[in-house]
mmCIF file as gemmi writes it, N, C-alpha and C atoms, coordinates in Angstrom:
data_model
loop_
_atom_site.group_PDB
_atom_site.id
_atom_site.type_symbol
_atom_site.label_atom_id
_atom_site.label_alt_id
_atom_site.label_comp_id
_atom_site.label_asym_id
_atom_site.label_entity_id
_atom_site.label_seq_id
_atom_site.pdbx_PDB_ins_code
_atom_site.Cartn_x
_atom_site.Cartn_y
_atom_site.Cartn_z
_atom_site.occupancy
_atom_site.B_iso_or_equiv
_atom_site.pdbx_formal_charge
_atom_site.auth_seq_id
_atom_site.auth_asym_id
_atom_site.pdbx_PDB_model_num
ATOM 1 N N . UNK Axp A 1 ? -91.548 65.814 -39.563 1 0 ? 1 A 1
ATOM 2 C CA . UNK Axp A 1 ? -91.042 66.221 -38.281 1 0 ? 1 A 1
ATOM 3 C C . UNK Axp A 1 ? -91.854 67.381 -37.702 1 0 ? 1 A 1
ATOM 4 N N . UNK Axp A 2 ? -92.365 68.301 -38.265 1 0 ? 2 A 1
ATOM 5 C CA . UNK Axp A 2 ? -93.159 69.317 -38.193 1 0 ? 2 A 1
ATOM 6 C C . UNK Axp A 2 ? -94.635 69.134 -37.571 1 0 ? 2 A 1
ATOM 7 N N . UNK Axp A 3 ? -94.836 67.724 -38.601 1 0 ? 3 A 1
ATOM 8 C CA . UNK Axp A 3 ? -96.047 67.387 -37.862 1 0 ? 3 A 1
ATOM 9 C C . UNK Axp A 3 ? -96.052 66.865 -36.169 1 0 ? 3 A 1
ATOM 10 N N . UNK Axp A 4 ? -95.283 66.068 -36.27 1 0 ? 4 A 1
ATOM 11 C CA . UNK Axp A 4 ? -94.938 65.383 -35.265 1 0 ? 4 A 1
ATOM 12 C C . UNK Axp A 4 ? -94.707 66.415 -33.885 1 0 ? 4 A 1
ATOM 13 N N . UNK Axp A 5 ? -93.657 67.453 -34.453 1 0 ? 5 A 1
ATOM 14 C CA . UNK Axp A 5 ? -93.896 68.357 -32.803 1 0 ? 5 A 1
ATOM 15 C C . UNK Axp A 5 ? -94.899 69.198 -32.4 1 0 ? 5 A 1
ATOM 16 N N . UNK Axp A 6 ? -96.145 69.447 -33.579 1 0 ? 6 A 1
ATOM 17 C CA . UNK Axp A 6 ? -97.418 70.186 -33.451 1 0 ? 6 A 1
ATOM 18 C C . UNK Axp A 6 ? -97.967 69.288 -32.347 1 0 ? 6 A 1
ATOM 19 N N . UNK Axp A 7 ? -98.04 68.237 -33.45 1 0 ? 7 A 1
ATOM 20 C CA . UNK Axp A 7 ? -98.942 66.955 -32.2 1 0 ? 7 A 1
ATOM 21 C C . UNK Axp A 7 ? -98.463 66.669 -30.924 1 0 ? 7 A 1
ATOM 22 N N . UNK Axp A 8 ? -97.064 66.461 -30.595 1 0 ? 8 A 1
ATOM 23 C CA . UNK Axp A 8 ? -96.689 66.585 -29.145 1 0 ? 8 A 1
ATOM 24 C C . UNK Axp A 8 ? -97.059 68.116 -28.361 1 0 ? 8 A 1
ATOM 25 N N . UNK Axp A 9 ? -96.847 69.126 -29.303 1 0 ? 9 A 1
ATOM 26 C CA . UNK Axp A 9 ? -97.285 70.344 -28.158 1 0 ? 9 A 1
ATOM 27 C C . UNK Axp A 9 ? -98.564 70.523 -28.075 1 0 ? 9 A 1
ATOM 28 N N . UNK Axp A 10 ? -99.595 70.385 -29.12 1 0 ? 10 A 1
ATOM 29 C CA . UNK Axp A 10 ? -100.988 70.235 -28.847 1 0 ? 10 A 1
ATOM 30 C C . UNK Axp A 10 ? -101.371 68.915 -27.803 1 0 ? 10 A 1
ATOM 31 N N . UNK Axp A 11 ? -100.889 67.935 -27.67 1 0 ? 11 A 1
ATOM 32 C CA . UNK Axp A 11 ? -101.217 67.203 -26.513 1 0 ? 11 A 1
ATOM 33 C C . UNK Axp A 11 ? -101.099 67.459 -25.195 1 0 ? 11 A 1
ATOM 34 N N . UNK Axp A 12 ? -100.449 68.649 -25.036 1 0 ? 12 A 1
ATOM 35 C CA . UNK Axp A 12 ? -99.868 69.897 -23.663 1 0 ? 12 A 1
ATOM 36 C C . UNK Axp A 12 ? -98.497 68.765 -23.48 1 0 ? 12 A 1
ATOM 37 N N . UNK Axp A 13 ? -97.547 68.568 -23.842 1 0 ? 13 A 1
ATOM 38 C CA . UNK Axp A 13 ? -96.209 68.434 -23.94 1 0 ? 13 A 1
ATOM 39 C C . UNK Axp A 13 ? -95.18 68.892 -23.691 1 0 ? 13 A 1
ATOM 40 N N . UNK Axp A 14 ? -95.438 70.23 -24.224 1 0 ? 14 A 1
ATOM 41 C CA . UNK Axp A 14 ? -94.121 71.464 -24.484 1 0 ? 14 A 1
ATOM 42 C C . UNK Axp A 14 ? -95.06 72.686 -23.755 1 0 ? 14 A 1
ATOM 43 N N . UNK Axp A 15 ? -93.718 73.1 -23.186 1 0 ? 15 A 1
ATOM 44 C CA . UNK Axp A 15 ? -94.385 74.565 -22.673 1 0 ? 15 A 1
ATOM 45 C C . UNK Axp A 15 ? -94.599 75.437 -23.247 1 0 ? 15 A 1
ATOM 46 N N . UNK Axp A 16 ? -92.745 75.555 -23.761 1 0 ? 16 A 1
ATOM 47 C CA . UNK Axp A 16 ? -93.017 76.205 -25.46 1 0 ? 16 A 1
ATOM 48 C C . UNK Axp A 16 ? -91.753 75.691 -26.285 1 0 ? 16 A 1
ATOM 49 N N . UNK Axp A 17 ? -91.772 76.114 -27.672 1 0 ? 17 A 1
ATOM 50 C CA . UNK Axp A 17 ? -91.481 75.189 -28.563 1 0 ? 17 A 1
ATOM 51 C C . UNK Axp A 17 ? -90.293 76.312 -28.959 1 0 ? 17 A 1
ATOM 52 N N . UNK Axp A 18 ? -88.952 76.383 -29.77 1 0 ? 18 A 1
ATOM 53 C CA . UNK Axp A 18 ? -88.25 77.066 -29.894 1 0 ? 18 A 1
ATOM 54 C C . UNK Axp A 18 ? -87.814 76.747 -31.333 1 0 ? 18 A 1
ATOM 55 N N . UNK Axp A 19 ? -88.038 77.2 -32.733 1 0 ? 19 A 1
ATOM 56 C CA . UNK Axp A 19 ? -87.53 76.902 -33.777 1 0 ? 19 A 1
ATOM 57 C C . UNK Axp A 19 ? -85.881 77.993 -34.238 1 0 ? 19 A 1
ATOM 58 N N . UNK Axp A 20 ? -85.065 77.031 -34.653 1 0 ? 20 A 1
ATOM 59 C CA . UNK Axp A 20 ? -84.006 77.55 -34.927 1 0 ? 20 A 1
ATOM 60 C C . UNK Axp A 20 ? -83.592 77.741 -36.506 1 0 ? 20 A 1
ATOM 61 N N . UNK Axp A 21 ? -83.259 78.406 -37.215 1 0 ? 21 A 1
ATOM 62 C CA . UNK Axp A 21 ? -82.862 78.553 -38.384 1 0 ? 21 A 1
ATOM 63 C C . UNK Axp A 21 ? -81.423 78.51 -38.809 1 0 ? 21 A 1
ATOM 64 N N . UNK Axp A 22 ? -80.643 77.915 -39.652 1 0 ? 22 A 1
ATOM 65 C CA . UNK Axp A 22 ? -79.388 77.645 -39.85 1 0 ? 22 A 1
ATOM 66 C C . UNK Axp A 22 ? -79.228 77.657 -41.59 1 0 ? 22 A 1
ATOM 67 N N . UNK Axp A 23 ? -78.133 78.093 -42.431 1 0 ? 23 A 1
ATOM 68 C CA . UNK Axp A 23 ? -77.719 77.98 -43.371 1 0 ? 23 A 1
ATOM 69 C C . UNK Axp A 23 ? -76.439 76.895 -43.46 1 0 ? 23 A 1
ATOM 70 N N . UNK Axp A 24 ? -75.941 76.783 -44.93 1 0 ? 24 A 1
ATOM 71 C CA . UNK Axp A 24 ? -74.433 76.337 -45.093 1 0 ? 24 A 1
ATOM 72 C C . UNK Axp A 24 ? -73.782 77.338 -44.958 1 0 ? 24 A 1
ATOM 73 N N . UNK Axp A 25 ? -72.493 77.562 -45.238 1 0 ? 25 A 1
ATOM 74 C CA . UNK Axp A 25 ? -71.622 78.614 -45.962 1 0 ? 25 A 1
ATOM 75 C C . UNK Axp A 25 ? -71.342 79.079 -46.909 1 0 ? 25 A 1
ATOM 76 N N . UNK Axp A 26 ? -72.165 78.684 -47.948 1 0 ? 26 A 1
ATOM 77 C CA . UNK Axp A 26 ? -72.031 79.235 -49.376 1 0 ? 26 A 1
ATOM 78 C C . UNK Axp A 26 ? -73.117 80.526 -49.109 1 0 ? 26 A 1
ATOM 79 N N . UNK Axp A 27 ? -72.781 81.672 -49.994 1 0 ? 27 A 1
ATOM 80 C CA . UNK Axp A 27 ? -73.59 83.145 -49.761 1 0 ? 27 A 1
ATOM 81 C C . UNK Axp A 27 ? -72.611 83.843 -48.517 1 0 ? 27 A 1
ATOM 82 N N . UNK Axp A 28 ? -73.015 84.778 -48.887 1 0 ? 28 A 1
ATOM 83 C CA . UNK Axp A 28 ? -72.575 85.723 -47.579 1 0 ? 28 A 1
ATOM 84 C C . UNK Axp A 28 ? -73.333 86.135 -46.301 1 0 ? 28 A 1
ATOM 85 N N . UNK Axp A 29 ? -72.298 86.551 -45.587 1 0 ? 29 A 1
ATOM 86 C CA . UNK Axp A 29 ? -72.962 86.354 -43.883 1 0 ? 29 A 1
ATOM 87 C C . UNK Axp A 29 ? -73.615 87.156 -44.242 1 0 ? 29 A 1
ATOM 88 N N . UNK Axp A 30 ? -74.367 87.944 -44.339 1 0 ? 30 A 1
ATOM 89 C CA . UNK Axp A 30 ? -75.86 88.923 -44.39 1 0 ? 30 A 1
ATOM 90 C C . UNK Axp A 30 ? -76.646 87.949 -45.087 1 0 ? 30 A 1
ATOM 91 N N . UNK Axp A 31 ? -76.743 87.563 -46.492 1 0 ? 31 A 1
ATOM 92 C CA . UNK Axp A 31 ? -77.822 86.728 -47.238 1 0 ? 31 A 1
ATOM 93 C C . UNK Axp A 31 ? -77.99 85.581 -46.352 1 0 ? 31 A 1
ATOM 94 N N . UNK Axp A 32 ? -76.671 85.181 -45.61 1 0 ? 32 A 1
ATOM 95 C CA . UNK Axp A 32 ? -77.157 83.744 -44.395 1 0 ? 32 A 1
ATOM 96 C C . UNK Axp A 32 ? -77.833 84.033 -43.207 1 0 ? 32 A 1
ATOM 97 N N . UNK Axp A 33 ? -77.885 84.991 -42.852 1 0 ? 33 A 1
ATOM 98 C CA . UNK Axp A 33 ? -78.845 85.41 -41.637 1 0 ? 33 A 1
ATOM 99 C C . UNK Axp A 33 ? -79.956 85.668 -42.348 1 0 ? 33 A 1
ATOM 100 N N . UNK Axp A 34 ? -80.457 86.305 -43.479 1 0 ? 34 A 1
ATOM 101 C CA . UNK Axp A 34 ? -81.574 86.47 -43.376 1 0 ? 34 A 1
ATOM 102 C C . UNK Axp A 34 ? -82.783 85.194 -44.096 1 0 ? 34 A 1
ATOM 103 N N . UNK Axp A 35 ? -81.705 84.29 -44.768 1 0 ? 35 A 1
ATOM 104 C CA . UNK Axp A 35 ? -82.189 82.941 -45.198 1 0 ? 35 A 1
ATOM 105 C C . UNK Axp A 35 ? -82.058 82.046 -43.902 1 0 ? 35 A 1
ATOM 106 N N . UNK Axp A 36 ? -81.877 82.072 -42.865 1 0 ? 36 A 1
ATOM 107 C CA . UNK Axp A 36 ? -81.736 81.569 -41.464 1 0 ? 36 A 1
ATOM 108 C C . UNK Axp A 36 ? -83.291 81.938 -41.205 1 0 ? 36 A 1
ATOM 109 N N . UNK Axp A 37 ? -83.494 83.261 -40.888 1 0 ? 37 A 1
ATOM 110 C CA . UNK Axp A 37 ? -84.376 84.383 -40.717 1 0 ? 37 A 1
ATOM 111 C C . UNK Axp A 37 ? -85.758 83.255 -40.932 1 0 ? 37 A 1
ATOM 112 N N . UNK Axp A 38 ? -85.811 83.707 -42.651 1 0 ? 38 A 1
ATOM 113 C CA . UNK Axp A 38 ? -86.617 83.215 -43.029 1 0 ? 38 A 1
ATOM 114 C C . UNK Axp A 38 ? -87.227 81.334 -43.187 1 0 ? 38 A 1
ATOM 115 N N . UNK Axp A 39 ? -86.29 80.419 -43.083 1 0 ? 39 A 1
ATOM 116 C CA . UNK Axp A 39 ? -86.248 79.321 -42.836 1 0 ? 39 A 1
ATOM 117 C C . UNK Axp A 39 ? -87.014 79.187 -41.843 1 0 ? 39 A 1
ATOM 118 N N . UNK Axp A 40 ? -86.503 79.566 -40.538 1 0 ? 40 A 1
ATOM 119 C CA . UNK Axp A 40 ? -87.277 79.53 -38.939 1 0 ? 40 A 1
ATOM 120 C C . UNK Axp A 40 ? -88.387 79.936 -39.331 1 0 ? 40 A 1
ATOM 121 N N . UNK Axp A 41 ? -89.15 81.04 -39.776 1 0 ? 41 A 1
ATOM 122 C CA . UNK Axp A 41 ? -90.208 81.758 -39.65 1 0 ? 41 A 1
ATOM 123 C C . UNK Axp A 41 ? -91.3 80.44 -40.398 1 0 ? 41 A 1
ATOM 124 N N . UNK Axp A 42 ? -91.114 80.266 -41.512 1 0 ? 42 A 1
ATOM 125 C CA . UNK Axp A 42 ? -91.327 79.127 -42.346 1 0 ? 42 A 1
ATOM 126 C C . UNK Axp A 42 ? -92.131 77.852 -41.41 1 0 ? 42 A 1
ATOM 127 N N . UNK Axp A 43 ? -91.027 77.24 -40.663 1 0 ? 43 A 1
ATOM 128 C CA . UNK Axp A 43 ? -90.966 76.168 -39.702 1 0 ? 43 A 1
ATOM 129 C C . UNK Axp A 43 ? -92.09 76.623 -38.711 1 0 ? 43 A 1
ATOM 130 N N . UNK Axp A 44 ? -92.067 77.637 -38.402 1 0 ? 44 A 1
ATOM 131 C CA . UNK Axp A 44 ? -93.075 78.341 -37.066 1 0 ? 44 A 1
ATOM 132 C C . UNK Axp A 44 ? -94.17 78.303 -37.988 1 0 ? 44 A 1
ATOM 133 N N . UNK Axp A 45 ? -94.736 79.499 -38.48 1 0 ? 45 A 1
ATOM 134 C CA . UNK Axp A 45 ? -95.718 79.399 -39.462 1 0 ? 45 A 1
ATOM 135 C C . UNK Axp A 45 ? -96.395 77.562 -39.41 1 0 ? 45 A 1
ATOM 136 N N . UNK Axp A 46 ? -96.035 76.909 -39.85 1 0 ? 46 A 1
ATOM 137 C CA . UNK Axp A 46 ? -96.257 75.588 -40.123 1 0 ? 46 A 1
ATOM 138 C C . UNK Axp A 46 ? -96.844 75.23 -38.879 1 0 ? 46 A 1
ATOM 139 N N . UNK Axp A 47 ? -96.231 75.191 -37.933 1 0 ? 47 A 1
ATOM 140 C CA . UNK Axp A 47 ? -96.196 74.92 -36.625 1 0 ? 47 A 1
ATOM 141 C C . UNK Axp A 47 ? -97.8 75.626 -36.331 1 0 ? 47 A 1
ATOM 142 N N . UNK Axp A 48 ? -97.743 76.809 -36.11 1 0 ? 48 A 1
ATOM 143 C CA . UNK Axp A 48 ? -99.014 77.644 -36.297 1 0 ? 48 A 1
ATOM 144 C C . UNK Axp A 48 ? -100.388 77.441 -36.905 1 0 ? 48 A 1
ATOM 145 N N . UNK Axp A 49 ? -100.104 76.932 -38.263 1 0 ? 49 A 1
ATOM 146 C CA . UNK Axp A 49 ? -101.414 76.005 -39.353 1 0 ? 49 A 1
ATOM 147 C C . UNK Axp A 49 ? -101.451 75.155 -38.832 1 0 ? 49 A 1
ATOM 148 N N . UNK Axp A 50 ? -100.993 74.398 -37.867 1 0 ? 50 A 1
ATOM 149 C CA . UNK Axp A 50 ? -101.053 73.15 -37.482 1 0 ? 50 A 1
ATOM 150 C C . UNK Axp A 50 ? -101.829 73.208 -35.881 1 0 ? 50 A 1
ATOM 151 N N . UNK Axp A 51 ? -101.686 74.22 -35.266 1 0 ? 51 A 1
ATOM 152 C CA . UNK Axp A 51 ? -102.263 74.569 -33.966 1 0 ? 51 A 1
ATOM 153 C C . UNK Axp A 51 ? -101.763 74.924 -32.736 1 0 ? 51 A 1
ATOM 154 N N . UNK Axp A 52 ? -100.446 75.121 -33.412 1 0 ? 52 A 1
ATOM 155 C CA . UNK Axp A 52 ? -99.681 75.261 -32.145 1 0 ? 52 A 1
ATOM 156 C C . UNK Axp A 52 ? -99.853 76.827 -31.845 1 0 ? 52 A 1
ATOM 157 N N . UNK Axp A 53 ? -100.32 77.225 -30.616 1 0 ? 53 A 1
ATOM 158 C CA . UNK Axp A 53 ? -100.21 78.538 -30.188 1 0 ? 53 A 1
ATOM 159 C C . UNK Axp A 53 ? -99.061 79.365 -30.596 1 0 ? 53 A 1
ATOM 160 N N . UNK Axp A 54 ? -98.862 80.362 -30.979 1 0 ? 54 A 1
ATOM 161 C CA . UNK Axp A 54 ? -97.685 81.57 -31.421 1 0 ? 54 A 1
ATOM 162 C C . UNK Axp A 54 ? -97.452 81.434 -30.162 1 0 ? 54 A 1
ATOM 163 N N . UNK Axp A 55 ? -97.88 82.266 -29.136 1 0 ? 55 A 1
ATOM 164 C CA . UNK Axp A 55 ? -97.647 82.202 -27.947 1 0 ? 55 A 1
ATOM 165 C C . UNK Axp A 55 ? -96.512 81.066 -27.511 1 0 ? 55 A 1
ATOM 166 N N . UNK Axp A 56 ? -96.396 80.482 -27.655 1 0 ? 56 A 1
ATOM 167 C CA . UNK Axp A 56 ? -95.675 79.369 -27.218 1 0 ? 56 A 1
ATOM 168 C C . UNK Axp A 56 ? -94.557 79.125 -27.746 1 0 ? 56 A 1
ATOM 169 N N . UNK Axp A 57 ? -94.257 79.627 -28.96 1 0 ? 57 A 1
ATOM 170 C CA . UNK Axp A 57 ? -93.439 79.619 -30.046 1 0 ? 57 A 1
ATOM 171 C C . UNK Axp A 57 ? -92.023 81.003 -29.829 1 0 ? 57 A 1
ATOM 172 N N . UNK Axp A 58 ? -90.863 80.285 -30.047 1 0 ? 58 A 1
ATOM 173 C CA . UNK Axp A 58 ? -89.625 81.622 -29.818 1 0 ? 58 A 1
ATOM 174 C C . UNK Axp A 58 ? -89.08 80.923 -31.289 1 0 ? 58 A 1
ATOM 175 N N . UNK Axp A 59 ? -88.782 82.54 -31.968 1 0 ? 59 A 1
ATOM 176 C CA . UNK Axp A 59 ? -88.295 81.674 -33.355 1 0 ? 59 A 1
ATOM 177 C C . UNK Axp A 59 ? -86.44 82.481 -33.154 1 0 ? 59 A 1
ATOM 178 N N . UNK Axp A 60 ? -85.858 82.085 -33.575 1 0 ? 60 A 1
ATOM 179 C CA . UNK Axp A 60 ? -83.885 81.926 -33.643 1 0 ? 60 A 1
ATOM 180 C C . UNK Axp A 60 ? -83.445 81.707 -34.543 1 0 ? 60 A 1
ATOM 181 N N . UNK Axp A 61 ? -82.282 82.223 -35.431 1 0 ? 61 A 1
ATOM 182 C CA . UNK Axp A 61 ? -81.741 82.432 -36.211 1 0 ? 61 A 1
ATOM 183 C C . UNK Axp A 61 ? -80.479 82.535 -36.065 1 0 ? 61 A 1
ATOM 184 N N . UNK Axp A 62 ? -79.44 81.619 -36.671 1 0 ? 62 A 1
ATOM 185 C CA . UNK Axp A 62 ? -77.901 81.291 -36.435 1 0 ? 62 A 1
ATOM 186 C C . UNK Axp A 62 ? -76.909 81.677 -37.876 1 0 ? 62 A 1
ATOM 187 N N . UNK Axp A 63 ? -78.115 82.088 -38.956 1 0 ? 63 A 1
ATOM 188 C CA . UNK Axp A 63 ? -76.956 82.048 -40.693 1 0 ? 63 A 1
ATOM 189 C C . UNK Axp A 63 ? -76.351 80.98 -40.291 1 0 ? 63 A 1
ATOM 190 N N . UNK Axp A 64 ? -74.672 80.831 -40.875 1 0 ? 64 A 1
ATOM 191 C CA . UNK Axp A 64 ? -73.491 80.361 -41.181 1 0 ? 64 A 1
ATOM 192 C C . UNK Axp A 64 ? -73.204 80.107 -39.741 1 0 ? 64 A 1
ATOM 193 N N . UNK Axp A 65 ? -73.553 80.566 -38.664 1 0 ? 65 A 1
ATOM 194 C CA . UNK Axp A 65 ? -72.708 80.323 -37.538 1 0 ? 65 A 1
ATOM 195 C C . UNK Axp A 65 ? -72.29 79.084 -36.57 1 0 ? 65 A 1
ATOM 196 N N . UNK Axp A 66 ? -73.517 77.989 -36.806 1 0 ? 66 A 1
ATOM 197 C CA . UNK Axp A 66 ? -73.55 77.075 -36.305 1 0 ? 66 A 1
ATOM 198 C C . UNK Axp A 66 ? -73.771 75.782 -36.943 1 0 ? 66 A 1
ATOM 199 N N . UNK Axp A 67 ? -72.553 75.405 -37.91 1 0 ? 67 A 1
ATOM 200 C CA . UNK Axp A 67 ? -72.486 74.145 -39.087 1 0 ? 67 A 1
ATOM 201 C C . UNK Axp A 67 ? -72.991 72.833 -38.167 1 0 ? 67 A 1
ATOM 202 N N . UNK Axp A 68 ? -74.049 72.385 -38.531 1 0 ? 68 A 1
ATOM 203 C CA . UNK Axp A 68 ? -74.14 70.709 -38.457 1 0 ? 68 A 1
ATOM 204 C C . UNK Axp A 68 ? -72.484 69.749 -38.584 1 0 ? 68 A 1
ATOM 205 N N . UNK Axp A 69 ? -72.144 70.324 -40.219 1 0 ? 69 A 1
ATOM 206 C CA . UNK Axp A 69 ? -70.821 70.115 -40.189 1 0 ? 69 A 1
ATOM 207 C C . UNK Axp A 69 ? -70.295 70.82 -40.927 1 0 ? 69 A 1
ATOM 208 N N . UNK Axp A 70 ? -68.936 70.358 -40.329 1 0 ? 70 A 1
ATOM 209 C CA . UNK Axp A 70 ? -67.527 71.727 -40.275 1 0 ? 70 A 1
ATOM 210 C C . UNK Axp A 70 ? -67.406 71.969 -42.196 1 0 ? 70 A 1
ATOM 211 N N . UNK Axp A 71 ? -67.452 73.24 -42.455 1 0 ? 71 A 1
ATOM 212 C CA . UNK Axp A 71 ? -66.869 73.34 -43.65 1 0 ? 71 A 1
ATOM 213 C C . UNK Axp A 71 ? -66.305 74.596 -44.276 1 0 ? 71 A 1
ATOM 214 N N . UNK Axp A 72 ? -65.07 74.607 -45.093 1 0 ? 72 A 1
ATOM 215 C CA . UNK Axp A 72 ? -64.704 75.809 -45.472 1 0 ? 72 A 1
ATOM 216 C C . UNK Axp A 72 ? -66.095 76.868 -45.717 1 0 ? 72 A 1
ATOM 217 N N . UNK Axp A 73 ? -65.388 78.486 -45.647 1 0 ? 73 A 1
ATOM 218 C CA . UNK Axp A 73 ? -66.656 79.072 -46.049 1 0 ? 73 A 1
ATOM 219 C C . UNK Axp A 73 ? -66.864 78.665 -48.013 1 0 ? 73 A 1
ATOM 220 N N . UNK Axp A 74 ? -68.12 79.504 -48.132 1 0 ? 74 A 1
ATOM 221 C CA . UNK Axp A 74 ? -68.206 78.933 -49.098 1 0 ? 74 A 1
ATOM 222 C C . UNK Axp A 74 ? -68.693 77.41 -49.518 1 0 ? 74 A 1
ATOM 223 N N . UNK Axp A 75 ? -69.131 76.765 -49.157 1 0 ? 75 A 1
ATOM 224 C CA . UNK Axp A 75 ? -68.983 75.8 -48.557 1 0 ? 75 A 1
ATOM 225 C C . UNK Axp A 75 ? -70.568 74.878 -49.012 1 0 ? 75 A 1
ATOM 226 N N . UNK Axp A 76 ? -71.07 74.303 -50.056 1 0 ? 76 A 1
ATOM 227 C CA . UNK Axp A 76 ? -72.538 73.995 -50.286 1 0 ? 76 A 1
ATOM 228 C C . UNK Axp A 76 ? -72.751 72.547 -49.351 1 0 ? 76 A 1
ATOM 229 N N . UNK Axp A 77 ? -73.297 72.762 -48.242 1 0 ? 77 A 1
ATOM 230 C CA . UNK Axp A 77 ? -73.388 71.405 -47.954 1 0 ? 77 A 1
ATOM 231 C C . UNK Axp A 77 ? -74.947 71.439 -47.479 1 0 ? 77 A 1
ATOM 232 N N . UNK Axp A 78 ? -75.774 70.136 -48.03 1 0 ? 78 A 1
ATOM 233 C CA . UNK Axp A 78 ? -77.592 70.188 -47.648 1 0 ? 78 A 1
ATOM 234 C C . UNK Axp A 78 ? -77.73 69.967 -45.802 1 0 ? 78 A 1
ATOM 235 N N . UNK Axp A 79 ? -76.934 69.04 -45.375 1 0 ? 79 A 1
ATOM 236 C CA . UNK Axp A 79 ? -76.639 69.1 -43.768 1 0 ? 79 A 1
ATOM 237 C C . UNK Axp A 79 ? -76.716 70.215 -42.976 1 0 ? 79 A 1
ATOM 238 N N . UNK Axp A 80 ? -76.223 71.177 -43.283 1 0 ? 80 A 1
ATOM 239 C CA . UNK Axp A 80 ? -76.311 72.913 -43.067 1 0 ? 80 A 1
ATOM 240 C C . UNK Axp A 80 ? -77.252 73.79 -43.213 1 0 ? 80 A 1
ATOM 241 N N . UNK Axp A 81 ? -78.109 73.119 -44.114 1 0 ? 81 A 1
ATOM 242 C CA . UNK Axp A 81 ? -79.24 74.193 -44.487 1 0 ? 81 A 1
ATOM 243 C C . UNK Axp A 81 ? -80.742 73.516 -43.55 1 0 ? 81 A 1
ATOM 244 N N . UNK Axp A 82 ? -80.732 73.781 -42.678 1 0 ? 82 A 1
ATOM 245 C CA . UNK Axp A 82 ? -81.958 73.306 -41.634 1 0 ? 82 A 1
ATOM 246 C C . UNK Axp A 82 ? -82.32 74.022 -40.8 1 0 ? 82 A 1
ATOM 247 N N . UNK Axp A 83 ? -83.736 73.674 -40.185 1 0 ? 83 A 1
ATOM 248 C CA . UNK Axp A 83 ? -84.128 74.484 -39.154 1 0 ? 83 A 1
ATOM 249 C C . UNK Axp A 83 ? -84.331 73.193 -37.729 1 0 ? 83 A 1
ATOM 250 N N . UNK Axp A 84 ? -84.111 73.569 -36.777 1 0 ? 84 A 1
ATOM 251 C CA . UNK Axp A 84 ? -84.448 72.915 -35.535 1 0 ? 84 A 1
ATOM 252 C C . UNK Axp A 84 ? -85.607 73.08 -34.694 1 0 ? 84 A 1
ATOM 253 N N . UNK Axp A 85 ? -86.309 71.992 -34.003 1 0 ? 85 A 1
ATOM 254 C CA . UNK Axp A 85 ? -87.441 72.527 -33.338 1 0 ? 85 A 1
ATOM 255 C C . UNK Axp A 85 ? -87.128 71.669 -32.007 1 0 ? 85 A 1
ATOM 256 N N . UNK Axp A 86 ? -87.161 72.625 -31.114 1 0 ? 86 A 1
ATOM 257 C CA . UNK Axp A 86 ? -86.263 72.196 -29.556 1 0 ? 86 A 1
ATOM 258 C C . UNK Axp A 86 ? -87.767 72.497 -28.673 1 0 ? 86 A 1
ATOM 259 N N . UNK Axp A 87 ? -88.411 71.401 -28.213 1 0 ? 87 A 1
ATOM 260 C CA . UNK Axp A 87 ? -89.481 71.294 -27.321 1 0 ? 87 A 1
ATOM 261 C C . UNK Axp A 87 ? -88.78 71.62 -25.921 1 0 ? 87 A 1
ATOM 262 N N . UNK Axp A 88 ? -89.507 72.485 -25.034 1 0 ? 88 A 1
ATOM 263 C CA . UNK Axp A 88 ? -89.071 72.82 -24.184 1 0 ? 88 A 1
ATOM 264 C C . UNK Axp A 88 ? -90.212 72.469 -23.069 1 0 ? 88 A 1
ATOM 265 N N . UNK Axp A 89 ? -90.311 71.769 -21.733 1 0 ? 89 A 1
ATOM 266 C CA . UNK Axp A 89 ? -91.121 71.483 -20.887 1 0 ? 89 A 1
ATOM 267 C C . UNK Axp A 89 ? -90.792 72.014 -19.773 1 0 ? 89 A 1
């Protein structure tokens, strides 16, 4: 997937590209923001080796706050633990 939105924004596609970072609910809200944190940065980076201008790039970070799906805290689910890459034109 990573590859795939380098190559659409290097084809002039995206104006700019917006990566989002997300956890589950297992850990606590501080360790989930900053594993959010770092997830996004990760995703960008990549994005970056690949050719996509920084410039172009806004990186976002959600922890625990925004479940794929709903779950008690505490909560191990792999659905939850992702980053998003939202092309913007």
């Amino acid at each position: 997937m990573v590859t795939e939105a380098a190559n659409y924004a290097n084809a002039g596609h995206a104006t700019t590209i917006t990566v989002t970072g997300h956890t589950d609910s297992s850990g606590s809200t501080k360790y989930n923001v900053g594993l959010s944190q770092r997830r996004a940065k990760a995703v960008a980076d990549a994005l970056v080796g690949l050719g996509v201008p920084q410039s172009g790039l806004a990186v976002d970070w959600k922890g625990e706050s925004e479940l794929a799906v709903p779950t008690p805290d505490g909560t191990k689910e792999p659905l939850n633990r992702r980053s998003t890459i939202q092309i913007n034109f």
